[in-house]
N, C-alpha and C positions, 0 to 999 in steps of 0.2 A: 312407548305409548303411541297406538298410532288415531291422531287425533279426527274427529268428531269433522272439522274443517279450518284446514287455515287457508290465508288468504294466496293469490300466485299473481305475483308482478313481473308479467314476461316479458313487456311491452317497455313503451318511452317514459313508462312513468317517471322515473330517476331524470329522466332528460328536460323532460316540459316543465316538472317541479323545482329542480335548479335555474330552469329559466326563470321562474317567478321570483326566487331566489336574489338571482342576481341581477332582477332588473325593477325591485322592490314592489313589484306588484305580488301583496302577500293578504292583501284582506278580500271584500266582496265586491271589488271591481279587476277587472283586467279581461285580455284575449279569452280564455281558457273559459270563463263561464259561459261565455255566448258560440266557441267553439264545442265545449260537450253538448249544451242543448241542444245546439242545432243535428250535431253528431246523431244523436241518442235519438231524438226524436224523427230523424230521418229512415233510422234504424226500425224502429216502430211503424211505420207510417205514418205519422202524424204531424198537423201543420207546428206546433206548436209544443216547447218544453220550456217549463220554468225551473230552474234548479233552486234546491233551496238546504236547508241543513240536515234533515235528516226525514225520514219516511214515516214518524208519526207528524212530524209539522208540514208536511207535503198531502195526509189526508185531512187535518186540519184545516190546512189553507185552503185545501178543495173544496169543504163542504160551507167554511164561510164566504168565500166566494162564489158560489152557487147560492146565497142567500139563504142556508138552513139554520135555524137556529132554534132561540125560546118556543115552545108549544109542537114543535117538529118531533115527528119520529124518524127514526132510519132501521130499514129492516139489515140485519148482520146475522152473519153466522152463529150458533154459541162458540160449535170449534173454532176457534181462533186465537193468535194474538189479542192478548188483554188490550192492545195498541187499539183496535180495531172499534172500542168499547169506548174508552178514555175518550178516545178523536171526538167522539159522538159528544160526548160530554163534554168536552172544552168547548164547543163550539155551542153549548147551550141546548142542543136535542134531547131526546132520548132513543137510545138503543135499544132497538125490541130484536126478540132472539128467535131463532130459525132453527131449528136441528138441520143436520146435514145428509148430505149422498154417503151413504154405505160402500160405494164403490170409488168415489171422485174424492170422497172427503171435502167435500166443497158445500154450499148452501145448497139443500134441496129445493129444485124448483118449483117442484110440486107440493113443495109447504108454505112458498109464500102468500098466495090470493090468502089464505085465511088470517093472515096476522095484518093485511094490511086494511089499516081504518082510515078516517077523512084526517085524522094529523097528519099520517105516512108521505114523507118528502123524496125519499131515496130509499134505495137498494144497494146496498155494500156488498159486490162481489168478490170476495177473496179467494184468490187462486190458491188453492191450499198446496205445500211441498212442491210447489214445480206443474199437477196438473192444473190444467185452465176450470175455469167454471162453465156450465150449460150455458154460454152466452144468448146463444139464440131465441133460448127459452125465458131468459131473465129479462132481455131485450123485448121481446112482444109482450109481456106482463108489463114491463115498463111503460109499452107507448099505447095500451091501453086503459089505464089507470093515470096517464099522466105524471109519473115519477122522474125523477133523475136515475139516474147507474150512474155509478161508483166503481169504478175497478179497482183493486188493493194488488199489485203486482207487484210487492217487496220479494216472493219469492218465486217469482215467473219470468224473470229474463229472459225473455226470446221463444214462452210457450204460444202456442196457435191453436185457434179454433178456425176450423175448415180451412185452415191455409192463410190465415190473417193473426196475426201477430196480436197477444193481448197489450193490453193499453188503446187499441184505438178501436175499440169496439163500447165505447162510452162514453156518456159528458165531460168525464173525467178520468182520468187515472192517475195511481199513486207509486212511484216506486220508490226504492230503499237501497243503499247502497253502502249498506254497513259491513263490517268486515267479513262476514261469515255469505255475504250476497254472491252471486254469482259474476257481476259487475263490484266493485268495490273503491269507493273513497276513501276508505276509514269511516267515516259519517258523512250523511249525505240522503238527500233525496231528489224527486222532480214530477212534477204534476206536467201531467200531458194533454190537453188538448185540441181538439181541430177548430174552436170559433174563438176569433182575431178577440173581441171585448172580452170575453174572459181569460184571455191572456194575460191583455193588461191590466185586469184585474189584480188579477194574481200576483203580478208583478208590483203593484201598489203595494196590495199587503204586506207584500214579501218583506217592505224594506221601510214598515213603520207608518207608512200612508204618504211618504213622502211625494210632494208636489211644489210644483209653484207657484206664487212665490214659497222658499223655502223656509223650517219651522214653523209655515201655517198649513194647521191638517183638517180636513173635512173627513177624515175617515180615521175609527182607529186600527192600527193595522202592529206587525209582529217583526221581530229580528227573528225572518227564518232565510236570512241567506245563504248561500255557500259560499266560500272565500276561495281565490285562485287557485291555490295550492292543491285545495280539495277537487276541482273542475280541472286540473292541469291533470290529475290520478285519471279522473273518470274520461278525460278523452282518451287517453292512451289503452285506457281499459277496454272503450266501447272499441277500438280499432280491432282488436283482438277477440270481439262479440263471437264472430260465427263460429271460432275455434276453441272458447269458452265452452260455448252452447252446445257442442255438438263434443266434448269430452264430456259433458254430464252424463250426456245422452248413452254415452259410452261405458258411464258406471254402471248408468241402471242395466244395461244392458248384460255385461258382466256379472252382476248381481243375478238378476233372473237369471241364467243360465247357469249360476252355479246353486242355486236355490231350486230349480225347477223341479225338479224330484222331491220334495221339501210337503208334508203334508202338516207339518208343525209349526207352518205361517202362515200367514196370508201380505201376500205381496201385492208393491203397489199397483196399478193397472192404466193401461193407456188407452183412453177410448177410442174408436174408429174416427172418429171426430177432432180426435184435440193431438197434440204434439206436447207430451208431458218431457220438462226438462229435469227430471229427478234433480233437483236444487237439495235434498234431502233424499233419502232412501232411507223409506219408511215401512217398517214390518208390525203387523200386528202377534202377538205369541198365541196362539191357541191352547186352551186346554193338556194337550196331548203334549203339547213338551214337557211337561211336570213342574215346570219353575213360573213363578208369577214374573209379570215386566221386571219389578222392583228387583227381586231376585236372579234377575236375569243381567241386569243392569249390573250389579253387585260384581258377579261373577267375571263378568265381561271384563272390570277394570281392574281385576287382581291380575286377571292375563295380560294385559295393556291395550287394552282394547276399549277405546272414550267411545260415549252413547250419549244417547237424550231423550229424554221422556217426550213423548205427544205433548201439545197443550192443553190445559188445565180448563174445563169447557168454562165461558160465563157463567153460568149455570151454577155453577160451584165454588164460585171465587165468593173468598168469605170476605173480602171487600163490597161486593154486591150486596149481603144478607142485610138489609137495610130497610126502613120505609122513606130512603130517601127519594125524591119525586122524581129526584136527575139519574137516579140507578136504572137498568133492565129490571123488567119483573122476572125473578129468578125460578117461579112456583111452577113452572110447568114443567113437561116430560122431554125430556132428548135424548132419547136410549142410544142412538149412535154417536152420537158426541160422548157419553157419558164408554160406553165402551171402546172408543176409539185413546180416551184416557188410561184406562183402566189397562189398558193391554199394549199399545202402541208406543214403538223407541224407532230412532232414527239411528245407522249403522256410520261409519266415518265415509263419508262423499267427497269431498274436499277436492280441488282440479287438479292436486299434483300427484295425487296415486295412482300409485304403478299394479299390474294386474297382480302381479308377485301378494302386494300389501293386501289387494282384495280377496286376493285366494285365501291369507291367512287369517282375517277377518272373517270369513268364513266360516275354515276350519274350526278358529275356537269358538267362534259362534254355536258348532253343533256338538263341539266336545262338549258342552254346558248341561246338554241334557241329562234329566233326572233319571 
């Protein structure tokens, strides 16, 4: 089977992790967490990284340290991680939904002025698979309306809008660092910022509301730390960033070229603008192949060939179907979300395949045809 994505520790990981090891720094103090943020967020450009346990608690912590909460809306994509939904809701908001770019797979920009009302707090921009979001365009809606941006860059490691790294093109950003991420902890996240108080904010939260004197809190705050071990992976990972980054880069690349002749997908696309790091490689089926996703999916894994559905828009999630007041209202239209579902799987990406692997991923890709 050749799988979907697994993780590649090429680096010191083994090394820095034994050091924690063997010098009992094994929880959420030690070297390693203050040396990945710094790492990582250097990497990004930005003044400021807070690690913490994983990349729904990383957009959590964001959006209550930004102050949003009870009677707030946050505009989100529907395409997305369910993650992206929940955050909104833990944090007391509600999630109002967006259909997306047809081409970026991202929030359309030109759908947001109309959903945004006088609750509307923020803008969740989610880098969908690797490409960025219309920053510039989400950015000047923001500072005219007065909003916060939110970047979700679980699966954008190292993508760019005009030559600027995502995560620091907003109040906040959120990444992810779970096994399947292009960076990897095992579990993990980290909220990026450039202003000094909301750092420390963040950092409160982070670790209970904890202050001095100690067991007296003025704030209540969350166990979303990272522990050494986890921050010992992720520095050794980020060391190894540019050459991560630019093997994805290498798949998609691979990909289109052996797809290009191909009139029975539609593949993913780079805009003139942005630096997509195919973190997925994602194809939609058209019509003309004769086989639905599902059936295509089916097929693929009797060959040995692992895949993965799109995600499942908001919109549809029968978790939603509710008159609860903390849900997204689900009743409206998102044809591109909703056919982005319907049709769209992601091929095996994963950093350690060889061209050999992808040719044959390929091959029985097209042998499937009906």
């Amino acid at each position: 089977m050749i799988h979907v994505c697994e993780p590649v520790l090429d680096g010191l990981e083994k090394k820095y992790v034994m050091d924690c090891v063997e010098t009992n720094w094994i929880s959420s103090a030690g070297k390693y967490i203050h040396l990945f943020e710094e790492k990582f967020s250097q990497y990004c450009g930005v003044a400021y990284g807070v690690a913490c346990s994983s990349g729904t608690s990383a957009i959590h912590l964001a959006l209550v340290a930004l102050g949003i909460g009870p009677g707030d809306e946050v505009l989100i994509p529907d395409f997305t991680l369910i993650v992206s939904a929940n955050a909104v809701i833990l944090s007391g908001a509600r999630p109002v939904l967006v259909d997306v770019d047809c081409e970026t797979w991202c929030i359309d920009a030109d759908q947001i002025e109309e959903k945004i009302t006088p609750r509307t707090k923020a803008i969740m921009a989610v880098h969908m698979y690797g490409h960025p979001c219309d920053m510039e365009a989400i950015c000047e809606i923001a500072r005219r309306h007065n909003l916060y941006v939110l970047e979700d860059c679980a699966e954008a490691h190292g993508a760019e809008v005009n030559g600027i790294k995502v995560g620091s093109l907003s109040d906040a950003s959120c990444f992810s660092f779970y096994g399947n991420k292009i960076l990897t902890t095992g579990e993990g996240g980290m909220v990026l910022c450039q202003d000094e108080t909301l750092a420390q904010r963040l950092r409160l939260l982070r670790n209970q509301g904890f202050q001095e004197p100690r067991f007296v809190h003025e704030v209540m705050g969350f166990n979303y730390r990272m522990t050494n071990i986890q921050a010992a992976m992720g520095l050794a990972q980020t060391e190894m960033v540019v050459g991560k980054v630019e093997r994805k880069r290498w798949i998609g690349k691979i990909y289109n070229e052996l797809l290009a002749d191909q009139t029975d997908f539609t593949l993913p696309i780079e805009k003139p603008w942005a630096k997509n790091v195919y973190w997925m490689y994602g194809i939609l089926v058209n019509k003309s192949f004769g086989l639905t996703k599902d059936e295509l999916m089916s097929t693929l894994t009797k060959k040995g060939i692992d895949t993965r559905s799109f995600f499942c828009p908001m919109s549809l999630q029968p978790v939603f179907k509710s008159d609860d007041h903390r849900f997204p209202d689900t009743s409206g239209a998102y044809p591109v979300s909703v056919d982005l579902w319907n049709r769209g799987l992601y091929l095996p990406s994963g950093l350690g395949l060889t061209r050999s692997q992808l040719e044959e991923v390929v091959e029985k890709l097209l042998s499937c045809k009906a």
